[in-house]
C-alpha positions in Angstrom: 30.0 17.9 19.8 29.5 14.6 17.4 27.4 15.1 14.5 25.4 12.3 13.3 26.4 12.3 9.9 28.9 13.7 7.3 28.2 16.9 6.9 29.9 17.0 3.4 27.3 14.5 2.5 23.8 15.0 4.4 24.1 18.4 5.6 24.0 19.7 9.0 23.5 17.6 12.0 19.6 19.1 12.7 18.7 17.6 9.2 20.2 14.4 9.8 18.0 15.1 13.4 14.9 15.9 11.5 15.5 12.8 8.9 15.6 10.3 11.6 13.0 11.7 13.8 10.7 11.4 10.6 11.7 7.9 9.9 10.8 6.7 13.5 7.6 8.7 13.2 6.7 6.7 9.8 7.3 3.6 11.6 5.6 4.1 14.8 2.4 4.9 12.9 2.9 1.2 11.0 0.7 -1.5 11.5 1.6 -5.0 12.6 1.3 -7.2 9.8 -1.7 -9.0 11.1 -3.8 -5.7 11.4 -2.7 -4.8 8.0 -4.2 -8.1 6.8 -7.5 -7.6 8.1 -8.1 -3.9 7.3 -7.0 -4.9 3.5 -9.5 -8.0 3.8 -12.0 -5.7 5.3 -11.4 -3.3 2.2 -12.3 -5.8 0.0 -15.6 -7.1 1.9 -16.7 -3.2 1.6 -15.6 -2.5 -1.7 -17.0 -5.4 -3.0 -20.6 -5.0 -0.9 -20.4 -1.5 -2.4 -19.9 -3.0 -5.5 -22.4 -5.8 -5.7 -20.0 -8.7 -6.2 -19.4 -11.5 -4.4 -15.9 -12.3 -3.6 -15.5 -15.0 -5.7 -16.2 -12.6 -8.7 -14.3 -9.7 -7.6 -11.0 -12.0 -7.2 -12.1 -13.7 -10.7 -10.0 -13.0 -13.8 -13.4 -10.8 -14.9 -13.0 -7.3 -16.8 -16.8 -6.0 -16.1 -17.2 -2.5 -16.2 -16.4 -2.0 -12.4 -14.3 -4.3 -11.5 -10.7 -3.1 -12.7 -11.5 0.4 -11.3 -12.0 -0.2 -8.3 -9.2 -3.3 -8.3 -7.0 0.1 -8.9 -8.3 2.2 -6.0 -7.7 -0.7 -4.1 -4.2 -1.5 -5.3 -3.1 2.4 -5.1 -4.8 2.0 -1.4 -3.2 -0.9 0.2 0.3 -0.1 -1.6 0.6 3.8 -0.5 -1.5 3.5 3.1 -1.1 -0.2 4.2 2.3 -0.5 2.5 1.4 -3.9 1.5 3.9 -5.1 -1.5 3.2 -5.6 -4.8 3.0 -9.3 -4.7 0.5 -9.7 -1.4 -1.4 -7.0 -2.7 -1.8 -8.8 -6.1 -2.8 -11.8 -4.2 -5.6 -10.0 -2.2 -7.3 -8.8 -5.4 -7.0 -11.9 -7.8 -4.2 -10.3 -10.4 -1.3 -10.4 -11.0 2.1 -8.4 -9.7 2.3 -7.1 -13.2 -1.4 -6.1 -13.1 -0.9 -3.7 -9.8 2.7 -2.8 -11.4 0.7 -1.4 -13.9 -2.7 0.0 -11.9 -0.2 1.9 -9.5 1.9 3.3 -12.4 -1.1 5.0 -14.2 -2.3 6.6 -10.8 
């Protein structure tokens, strides 16, 4: 019987099992790029309806009171759920990569 891996390395062959089963489970459950893009650009409509902002304002450069928290539950949001990257994620909220580098970071 093969093992899928070295077991010197990985372990036994029912982790390397359980590893790859989990992998394929984490990308069967992503969205296509296009869906991603609208639920993050729905995001935004509710936070900022929720918010009392027009769009324009919320992707200003604008440091009012609400505006960088909720820029950072939206940036820990589409980064650990949508898996959007740093950079698209930076461009959806008007900042830059450094900016959600940092909002992520302080979690």
């Amino acid at each position: 019987m093969k093992e899928r891996g070295d077991e010197r390395i990985l372990g036994s062959g029912e982790f390397v099992q359980s590893l790859l089963a989990e992998a394929e489970e984490y990308i069967d459950n992503q969205l296509p790029a296009r869906e991603r893009l609208e639920k993050v650009r729905h995001e935004i409509v509710e936070a900022k309806q929720d918010g009392g902002s027009t769009i324009v304002f919320f992707r200003s450069e604008s440091r009012s009171e609400i505006l960088p928290a909720l820029r950072k539950s939206l940036a820990v949001k589409f980064t650990s759920e949508y898996g959007l990257s740093m950079a698209e994620t930076a461009g959806q909220l008007g900042v830059t990569t450094n900016a959600v580098n940092y909002m992520i970071r302080k979690g």
